[in-house]
C-alpha positions in Angstrom: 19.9 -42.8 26.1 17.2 -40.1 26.3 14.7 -40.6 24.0 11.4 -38.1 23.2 8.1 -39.4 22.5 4.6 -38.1 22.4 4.9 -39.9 26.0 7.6 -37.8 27.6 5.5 -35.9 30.1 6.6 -32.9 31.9 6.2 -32.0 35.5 2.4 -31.6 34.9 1.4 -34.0 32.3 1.8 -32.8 29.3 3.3 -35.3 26.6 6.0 -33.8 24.2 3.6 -33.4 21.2 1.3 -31.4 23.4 4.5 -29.0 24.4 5.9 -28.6 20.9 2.6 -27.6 19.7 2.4 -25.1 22.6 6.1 -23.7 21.7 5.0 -23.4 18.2 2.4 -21.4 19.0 4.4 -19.1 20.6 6.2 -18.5 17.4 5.4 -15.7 15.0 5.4 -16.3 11.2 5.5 -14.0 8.3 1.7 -15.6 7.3 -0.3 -18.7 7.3 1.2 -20.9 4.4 4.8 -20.6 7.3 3.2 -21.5 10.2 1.4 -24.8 7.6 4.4 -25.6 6.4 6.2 -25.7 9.9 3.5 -28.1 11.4 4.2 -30.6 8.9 7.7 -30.7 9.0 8.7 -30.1 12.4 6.0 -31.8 13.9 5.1 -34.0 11.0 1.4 -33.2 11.3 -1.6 -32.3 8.4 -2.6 -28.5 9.4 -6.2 -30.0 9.9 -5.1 -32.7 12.7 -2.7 -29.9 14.3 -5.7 -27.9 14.7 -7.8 -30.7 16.2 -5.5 -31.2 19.0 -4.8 -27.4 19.8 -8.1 -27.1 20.2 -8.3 -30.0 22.4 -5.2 -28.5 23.6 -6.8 -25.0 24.9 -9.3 -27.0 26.9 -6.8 -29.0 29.1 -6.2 -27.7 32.3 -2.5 -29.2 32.3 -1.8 -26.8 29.0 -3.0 -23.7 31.1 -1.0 -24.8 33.8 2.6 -25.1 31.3 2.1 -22.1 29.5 -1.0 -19.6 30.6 -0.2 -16.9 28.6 -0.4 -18.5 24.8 -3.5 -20.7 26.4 -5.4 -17.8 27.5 -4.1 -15.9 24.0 -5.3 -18.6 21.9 -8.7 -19.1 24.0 -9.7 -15.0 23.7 -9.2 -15.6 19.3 -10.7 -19.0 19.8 -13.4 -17.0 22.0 -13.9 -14.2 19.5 -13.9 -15.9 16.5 -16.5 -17.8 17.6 -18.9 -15.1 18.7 -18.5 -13.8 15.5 -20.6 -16.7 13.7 
């Protein structure tokens, strides 16, 4: 029986919650209120707690290692949004 949970870890550590966010970042949505309403009921997560752990997420060097092209994407907006304060 497979089964997935947020343990499921991939050839480089990262657990399945970590991945899915990942793949839904690669995603493009029509506008905010799509991509809100797809992290609460695919991955069954408040916006605010989905944007905790990608943040947390951008930081781990296992993420970069999975998938460096929406890591380093995310980091340069993360990166200039901040500068912009």
């Amino acid at each position: 029986m497979d089964q997935h949970t947020d343990d499921d870890t991939d050839g480089r550590g990262l657990g399945r919650r970590e991945r899915d966010i990942l793949a839904l970042e690669r995603r493009g949505f029509p506008g905010p209120g799509a991509k809100e309403r797809a992290v609460r009921e695919e991955l069954g997560l408040a916006p605010v707690r989905y944007y905790q752990l990608l943040n947390a997420l951008l930081d781990d060097p296992r993420a970069l290692a999975h998938d460096p092209v929406t890591v380093n994407r995310l980091r340069r907006i993360r990166d200039r949004r901040r500068s912009e304060r």
